[in-house]
ZAMARGU-4260 file (C-alpha; in steps of 0.2 Angstrom, whole numbers, plus 5000, padded with zeros to 4 digits):
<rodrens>
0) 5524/5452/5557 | 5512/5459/5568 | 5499/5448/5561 | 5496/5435/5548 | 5480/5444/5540
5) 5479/5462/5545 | 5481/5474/5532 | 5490/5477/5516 | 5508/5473/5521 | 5502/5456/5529
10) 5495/5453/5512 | 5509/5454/5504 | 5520/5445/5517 | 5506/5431/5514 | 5511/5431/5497
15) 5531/5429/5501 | 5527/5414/5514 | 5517/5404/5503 | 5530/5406/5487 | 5545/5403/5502
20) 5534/5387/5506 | 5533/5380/5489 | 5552/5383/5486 | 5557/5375/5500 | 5566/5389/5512
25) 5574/5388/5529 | 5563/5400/5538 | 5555/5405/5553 | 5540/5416/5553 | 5536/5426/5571
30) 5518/5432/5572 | 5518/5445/5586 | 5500/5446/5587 | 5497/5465/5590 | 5480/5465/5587
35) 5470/5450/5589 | 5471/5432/5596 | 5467/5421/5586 | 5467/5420/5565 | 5459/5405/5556
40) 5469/5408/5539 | 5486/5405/5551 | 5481/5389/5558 | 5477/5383/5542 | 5494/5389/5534
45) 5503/5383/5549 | 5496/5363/5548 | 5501/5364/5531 | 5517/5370/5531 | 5531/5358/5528
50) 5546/5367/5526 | 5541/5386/5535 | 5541/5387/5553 | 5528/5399/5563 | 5531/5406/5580
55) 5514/5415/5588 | 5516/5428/5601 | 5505/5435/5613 | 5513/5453/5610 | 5498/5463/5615
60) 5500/5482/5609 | 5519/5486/5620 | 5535/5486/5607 | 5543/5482/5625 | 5533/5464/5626
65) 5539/5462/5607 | 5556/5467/5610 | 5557/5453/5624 | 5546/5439/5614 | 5556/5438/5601
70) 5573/5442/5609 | 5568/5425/5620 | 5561/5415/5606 | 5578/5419/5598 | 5590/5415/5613
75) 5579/5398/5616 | 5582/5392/5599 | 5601/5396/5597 | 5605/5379/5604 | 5594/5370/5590
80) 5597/5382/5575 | 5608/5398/5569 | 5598/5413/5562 | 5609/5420/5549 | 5597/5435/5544
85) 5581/5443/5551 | 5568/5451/5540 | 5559/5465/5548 | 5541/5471/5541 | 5536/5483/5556
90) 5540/5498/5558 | 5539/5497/5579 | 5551/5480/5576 | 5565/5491/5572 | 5568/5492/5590
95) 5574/5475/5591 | 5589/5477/5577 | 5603/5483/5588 | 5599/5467/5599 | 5599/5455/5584
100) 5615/5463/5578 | 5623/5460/5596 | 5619/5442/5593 | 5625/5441/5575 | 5614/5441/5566
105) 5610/5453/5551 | 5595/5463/5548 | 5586/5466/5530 | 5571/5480/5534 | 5557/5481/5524
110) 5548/5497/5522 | 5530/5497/5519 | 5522/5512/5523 | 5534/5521/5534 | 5548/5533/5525
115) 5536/5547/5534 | 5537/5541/5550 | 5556/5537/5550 | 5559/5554/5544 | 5551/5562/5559
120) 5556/5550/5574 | 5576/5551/5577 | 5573/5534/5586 | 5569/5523/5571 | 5584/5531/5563
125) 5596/5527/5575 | 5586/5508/5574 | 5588/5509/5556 | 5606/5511/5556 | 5608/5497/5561
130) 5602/5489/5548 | 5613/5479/5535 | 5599/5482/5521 | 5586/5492/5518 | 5572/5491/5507
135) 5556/5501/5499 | 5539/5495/5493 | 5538/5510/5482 | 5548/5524/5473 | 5542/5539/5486
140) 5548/5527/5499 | 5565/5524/5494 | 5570/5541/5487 | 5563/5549/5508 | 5577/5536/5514
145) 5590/5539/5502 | 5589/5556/5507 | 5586/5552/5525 | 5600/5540/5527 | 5614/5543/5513
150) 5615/5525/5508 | 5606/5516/5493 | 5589/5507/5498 | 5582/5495/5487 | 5565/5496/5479
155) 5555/5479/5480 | 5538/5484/5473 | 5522/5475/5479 | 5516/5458/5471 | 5500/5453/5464
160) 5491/5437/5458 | 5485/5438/5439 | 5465/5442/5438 | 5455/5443/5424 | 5449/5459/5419
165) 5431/5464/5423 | 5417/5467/5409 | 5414/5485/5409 | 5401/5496/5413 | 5389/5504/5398
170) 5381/5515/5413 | 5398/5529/5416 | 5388/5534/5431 | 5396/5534/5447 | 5384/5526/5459
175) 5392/5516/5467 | 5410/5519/5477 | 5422/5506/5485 | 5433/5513/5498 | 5442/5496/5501
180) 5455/5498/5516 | 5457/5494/5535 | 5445/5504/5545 | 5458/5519/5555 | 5461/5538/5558
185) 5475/5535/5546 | 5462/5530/5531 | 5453/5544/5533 | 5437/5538/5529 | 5429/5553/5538
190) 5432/5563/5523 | 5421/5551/5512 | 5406/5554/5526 | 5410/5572/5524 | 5408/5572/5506
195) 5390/5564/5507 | 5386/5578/5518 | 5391/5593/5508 | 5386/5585/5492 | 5366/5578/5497
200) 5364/5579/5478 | 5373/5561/5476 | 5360/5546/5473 | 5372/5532/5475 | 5382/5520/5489
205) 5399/5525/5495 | 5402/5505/5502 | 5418/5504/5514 | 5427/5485/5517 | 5440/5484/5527
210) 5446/5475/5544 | 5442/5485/5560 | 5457/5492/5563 | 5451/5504/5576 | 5435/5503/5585
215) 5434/5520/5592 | 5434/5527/5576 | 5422/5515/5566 | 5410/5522/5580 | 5411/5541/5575
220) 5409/5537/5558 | 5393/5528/5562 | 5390/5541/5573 | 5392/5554/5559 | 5380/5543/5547
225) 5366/5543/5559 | 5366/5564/5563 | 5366/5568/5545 | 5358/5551/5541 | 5368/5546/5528
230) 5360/5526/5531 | 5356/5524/5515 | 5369/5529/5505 | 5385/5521/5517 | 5386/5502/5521
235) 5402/5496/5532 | 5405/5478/5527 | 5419/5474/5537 | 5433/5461/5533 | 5431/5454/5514
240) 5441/5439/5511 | 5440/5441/5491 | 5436/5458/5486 | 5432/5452/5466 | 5413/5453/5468
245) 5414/5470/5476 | 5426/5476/5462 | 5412/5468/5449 | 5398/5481/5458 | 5410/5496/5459
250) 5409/5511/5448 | 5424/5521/5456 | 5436/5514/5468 | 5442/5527/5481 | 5458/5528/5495
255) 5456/5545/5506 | 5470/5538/5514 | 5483/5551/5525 | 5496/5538/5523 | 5501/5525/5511
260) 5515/5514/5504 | 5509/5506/5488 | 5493/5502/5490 | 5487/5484/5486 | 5469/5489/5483
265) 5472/5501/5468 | 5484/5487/5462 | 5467/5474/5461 | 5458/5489/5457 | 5471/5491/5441
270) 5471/5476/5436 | 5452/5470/5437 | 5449/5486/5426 | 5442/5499/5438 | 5444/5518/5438
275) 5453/5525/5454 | 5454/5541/5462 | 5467/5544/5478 | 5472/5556/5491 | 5486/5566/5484
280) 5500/5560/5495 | 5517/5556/5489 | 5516/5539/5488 | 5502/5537/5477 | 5512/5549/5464
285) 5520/5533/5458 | 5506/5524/5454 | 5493/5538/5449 | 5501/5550/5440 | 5487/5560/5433
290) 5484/5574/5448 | 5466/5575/5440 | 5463/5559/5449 | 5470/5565/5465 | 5463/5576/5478
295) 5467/5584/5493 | 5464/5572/5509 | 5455/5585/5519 | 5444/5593/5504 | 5428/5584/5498
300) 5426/5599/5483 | 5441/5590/5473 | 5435/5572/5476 | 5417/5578/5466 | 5430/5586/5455
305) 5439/5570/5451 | 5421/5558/5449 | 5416/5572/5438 | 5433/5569/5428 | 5432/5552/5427
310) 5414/5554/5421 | 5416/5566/5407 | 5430/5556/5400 | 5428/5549/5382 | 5425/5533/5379
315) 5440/5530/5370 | 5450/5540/5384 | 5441/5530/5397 | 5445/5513/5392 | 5463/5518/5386
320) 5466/5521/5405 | 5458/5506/5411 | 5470/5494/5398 | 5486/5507/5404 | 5484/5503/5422
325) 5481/5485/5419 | 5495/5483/5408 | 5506/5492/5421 | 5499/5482/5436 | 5502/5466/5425
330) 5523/5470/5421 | 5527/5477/5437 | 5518/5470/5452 | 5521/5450/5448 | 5521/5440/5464
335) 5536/5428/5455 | 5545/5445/5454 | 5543/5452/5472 | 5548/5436/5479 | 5562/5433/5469
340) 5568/5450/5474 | 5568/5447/5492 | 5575/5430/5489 | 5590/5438/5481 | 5592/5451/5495
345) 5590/5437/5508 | 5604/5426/5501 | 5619/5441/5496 | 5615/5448/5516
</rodrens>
C-alpha cells in the first residue's frame, strides 16, 4: 500500500490487517510510503504485531522507486521465505506484476477506485493481464473490467465496523453540511465553494474533513473563500481520526467527488443515520440509487436541488430512508464478510 493511513482504501486495508492479525496469517505488509514519512498509527500496529510483518519504503512519489523497492525487498527475502501470492491495492503497483510473475509468484489485484483509469491507459491493461485474479470493491467497478478484460472479476465489497445509529434531528433544516474526504482535484470540493457563491442565500456551514492530500489545491480553495469571503460559512478541519462527532452535528453529508469506488464515508454516513447526497458518477449508482440525491459534479443548481429534496421529504419518507440505508450498510458491508472474502481469494490463488 501506499500508506498505512491515507484515504479510503488504506482504511479498508487497516481493516483486513488487523482481522489477518487476529487470525493468525503468514503475511507481509509493504508500506511504500508515497506521501508522507512518518505515521504514528503504523508504528503502533507494527510493535504490536505478533503474526503480521511490516516492511516501510521510502518510495517517494516515482512508480520506478516502487518498482525497485519492493522487487529488492522481495529478492533479499527469498532466501529466508517463499512468497506464494502478492496482494496488490494500487493502482500504479500494477507495474510490478509481470516482475512478480517472472519470480513465481501469483498476483491477486484489488481494485478500489480505478476501473476508469484502467479503461483509459493501455499500460495498466497490459499490467493487468498479468494478473492471476482480479478483484472489485464495487458493482460499477467489476462490470467496467469484465467488459474491459473478457474474464470474470470478483466483487469484494467494502467493510465497516457496526455503529449505533444517531438520534435524529427534529430541525430538517440543512444547516450544517459534511463533505468528509481527502482534500484533492479529484474530490472536487471546489464545486461546494462554488455553490456558497451562487447561492449567498444559504445561512449554514459547509465543514470539509479530510487529509491533505494536495497542498496546492487546499490553497485555491482557501484562496476562493477569502475573494468571495466565504470565512464564515466554510471550516477545513483537516485529518479526523473518528468522524462520529462530526456525523452527530451534520444535517446533510455531501461527496462532489469526480472519481469514486465505494466510498467509505457514505457507508458511516448510512449507518450512523445521515442523509446523503453524491456526484452522479457511476460508482455511486450502486449505492445511491435515487438520481434525486445525485447531481451533476460540475453543477451547483442540482446540489440546492437535491438539499431542497431531502428537505421536503415527509417525515415518514425521510426516516424510511434513513432505516433502508442503514439496514443495507448493516447486511452488506460487514468487515467479517470482506475479509473472509479475501481470505478465500487468497487461499484458492
Amino acid at each position: 500500500m501506499p500508506e498505512f493511513v491515507w484515504g479510503g482504501a488504506e482504511t479498508q486495508f487497516r481493516y483486513l490487517v488487523t482481522y489477518a492479525e487476529s487470525h493468525r496469517w503468514n503475511m507481509d505488509v509493504i508500506i511504500e510510503h508515497r506521501f508522507k514519512k512518518e505515521d504514528v498509527l503504523l508504528k503502533k500496529t507494527r510493535q504490536k504485531a505478533k503474526y503480521i510483518n511490516f516492511y516501510e519504503l521510502d518510495a517517494g512519489t516515482g512508480s520506478g522507486k516502487v518498482l525497485q523497492g519492493v522487487i529488492r525487498h522481495i529478492l533479499k527475502s527469498v532466501l529466508k521465505k517463499k512468497y506464494t501470492i502478492c496482494l496488490i491495492n494500487y493502482l500504479e503497483d500494477l507495474v510490478i506484476a509481470p516482475y512478480l510473475r517472472m519470480l513465481g509468484i501469483q498476483v491477486v489485484y484489488s481494485e478500489r477506485i480505478d476501473a476508469a483509469a484502467i479503461v483509459e491507459s493501455k499500460e495498466y491493461q497490459k499490467c493487468l493481464s498479468f494478473c492471476n485474479c482480479i478483484l472489485a470493491n464495487s458493482e460499477y467497478g467489476q462490470r467496467a473490467l469484465e467488459q474491459l478484460t473478457g474474464r470474470k472479476v470478483g466483487l469484494i465489497r467494502n467493510g465497516k465496523p457496526v455503529v449505533p445509529m444517531l438520534p435524529g434531528k427534529e430541525d430538517r433544516r440543512i444547516s450544517r453540511i459534511l463533505v468528509p474526504a481527502r482534500i484533492a482535484p479529484d474530490k472536487n470540493q471546489m464545486l461546494m465553494l462554488q455553490f456558497l457563491k451562487q447561492y449567498p442565500e444559504f445561512d449554514g456551514k459547509i465543514v470539509f474533513a479530510g487529509v491533505t492530500g494536495h497542498r496546492s489545491y487546499l490553497g485555491k480553495l482557501r484562496q476562493f473563500v477569502r475573494k468571495y469571503r466565504l470565512n464564515d460559512k466554510v471550516e477545513f478541519l483537516g485529518h479526523v481520526e473518528e468522524l462520529q462527532e462530526e456525523y452527530q452535528k451534520a444535517d446533510l453529508v455531501i461527496l462532489p467527488s469526480f472519481s469514486e469506488g465505494t466510498p467509505n464515508v457514505i457507508l458511516e454516513a448510512y449507518a450512523y443515520g445521515r442523509p446523503v447526497i453524491v456526484s452522479d458518477i457511476g460508482p455511486m449508482e450502486d449505492i445511491v440509487s435515487d438520481v434525486r440525491l445525485r447531481f451533476g459534479v460540475k453543477n451547483p443548481d442540482e446540489i440546492r436541488a437535491c438539499m431542497q429534496y431531502v428537505e421536503r421529504m415527509s417525515v415518514e419518507d425521510y426516516q424510511r430512508l434513513l432505516k433502508e440505508n442503514r439496514a443495507y450498510v448493516m447486511k452488506n458491508y460487514r468487515i467479517e464478510k470482506m475479509a473472509e472474502g479475501f481470505a478465500k481469494i487468497l487461499r484458492i490463488c
